[in-house]
Phi, psi and omega in degrees: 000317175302328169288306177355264159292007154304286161329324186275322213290324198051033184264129178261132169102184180303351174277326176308315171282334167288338180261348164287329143341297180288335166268344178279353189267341193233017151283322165276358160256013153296283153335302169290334162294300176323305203280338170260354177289023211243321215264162179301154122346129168293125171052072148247133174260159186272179184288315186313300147328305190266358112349271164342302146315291178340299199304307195305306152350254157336315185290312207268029164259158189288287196283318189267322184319154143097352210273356187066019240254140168262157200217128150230133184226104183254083182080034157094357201259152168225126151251158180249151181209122171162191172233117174320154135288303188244177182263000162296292163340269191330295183310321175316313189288336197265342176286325193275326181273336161271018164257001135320111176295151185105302183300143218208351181170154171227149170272071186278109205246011183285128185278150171244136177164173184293140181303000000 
């Protein structure tokens, strides 16, 4: 790689180490950048967190506990699946998972009708 770039700089003498120098610097901050756009966000929650929230969410409501609503979460989108007794329940249930920090959108498939 060092003749390499000996070669790519076409400097002969100390600017010839300096400019292999100067491509090895940003060749490694090329590599080093991609790996930090790569890692999450600081305080991004996984779909596993925010499942969790949801559920938590959904129990600790009154009108929605018990209702047996199924939770899925993919890339931040939550879908909901089962079935409700009213479209109140229903609209309920899609308001408290989008006060989940994280959820980016909810899919609501809940059906209403008797259990």
């Amino acid at each position: 790689m060092y003749s390499m770039l000996h070669s790519i700089s076409g400097a002969r003498g100390p600017k010839r180490i300096l400019s292999a120098v100067f491509i090895k610097t940003l060749v490694l901050a090329a590599f080093v950048g991609g790996a930090v756009t790569a890692m999450p966000q600081k305080g991004a929650k996984s779909d596993g967190e925010i499942h969790d929230q949801v559920l938590i969410k959904l129990a600790g409501d009154q009108d929605v506990k018990g209702t047996g609503i199924e939770v899925a979460v993919k890339d931040g989108v939550v879908t909901l699946e089962g079935k409700v007794k009213t479209e109140k329940v229903k609209a309920k249930a899609e308001r408290l998972a989008k006060k989940v920090r994280g959820v980016k959108s909810v899919v609501n498939k809940l059906a209403v009708g008797p259990r």
